[in-house]
C-alpha positions in Angstrom: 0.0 0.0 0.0 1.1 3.5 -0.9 1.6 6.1 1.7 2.0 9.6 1.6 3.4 11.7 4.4 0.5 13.1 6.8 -1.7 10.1 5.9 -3.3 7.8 8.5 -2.6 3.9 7.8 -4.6 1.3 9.7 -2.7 -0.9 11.8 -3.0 -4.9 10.8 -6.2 -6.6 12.2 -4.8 -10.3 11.6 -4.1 -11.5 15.4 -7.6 -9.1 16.4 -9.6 -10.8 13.7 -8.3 -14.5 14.8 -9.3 -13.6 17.9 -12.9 -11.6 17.2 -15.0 -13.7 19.8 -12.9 -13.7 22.7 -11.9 -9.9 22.2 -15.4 -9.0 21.6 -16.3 -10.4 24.9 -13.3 -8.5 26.7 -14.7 -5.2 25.3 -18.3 -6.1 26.5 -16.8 -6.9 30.0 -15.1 -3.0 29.9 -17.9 -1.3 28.9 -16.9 -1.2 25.0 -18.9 -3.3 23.0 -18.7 -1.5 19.9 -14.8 -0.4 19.2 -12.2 -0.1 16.3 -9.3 -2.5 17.6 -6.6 -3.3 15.6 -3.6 -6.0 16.1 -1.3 -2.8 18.1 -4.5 -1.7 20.7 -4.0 -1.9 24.4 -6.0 -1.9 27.2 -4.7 1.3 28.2 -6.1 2.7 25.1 -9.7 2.3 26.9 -8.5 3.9 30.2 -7.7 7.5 31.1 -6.9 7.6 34.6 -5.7 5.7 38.0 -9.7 5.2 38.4 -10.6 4.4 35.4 -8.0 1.2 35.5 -9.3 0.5 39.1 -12.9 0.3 37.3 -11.2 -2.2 34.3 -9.6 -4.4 37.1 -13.1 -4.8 38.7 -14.8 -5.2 35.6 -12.5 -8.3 34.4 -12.5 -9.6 37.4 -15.9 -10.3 37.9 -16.6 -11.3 34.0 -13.3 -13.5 33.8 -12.4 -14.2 38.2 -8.8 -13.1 37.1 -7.2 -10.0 38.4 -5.4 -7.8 35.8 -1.2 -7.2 36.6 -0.3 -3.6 36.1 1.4 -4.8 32.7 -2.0 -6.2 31.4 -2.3 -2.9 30.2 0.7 -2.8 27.9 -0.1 -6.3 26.2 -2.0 -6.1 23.3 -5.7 -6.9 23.8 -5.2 -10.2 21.3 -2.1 -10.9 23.6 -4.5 -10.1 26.4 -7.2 -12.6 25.7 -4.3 -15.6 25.6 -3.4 -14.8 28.6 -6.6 -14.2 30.7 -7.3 -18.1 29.4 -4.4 -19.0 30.6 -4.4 -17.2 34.2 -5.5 -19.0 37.4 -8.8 -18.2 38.5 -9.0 -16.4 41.7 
């Protein structure tokens, strides 16, 4: 694809778009069912401040029993979704 300097390009969807169900469900459990997500978006893209992340943790603990790690918000959310499979319920 041909760029040009000023324009926006979408970021790849390949790992989101493997992962629509389970992501879809994460965005329903923080209050986001309809979002643009690409393969690079974090969960700190849905989060503005220290309460906002408190209200995140809650939100994924009670729709997945797992409790987010402060660098749950740096993984991407299709990076994400592995992991809260993965993750000892609590």
């Amino acid at each position: 694809m041909e760029t040009f300097e000023g324009s926006l390009v979408p970021a790849e969807t390949f790992e989101v778009e493997a992962r629509a169900e389970r992501i879809g469900r994460l965005l329903e459990a923080i209050g986001y069912p309809v979002a643009w997500v690409s393969d690079r978006s974090r969960l700190r893209d849905f989060v503005n401040d220290a309460t906002g992340r408190e209200e995140l943790v809650e939100r994924v603990r009670r729709a997945y029993g797992v409790t987010l790690l402060p660098e749950d918000f740096e993984r991407f959310l299709w990076q994400l979704v592995d992991e809260l499979e993965r993750r000892p319920r609590v």
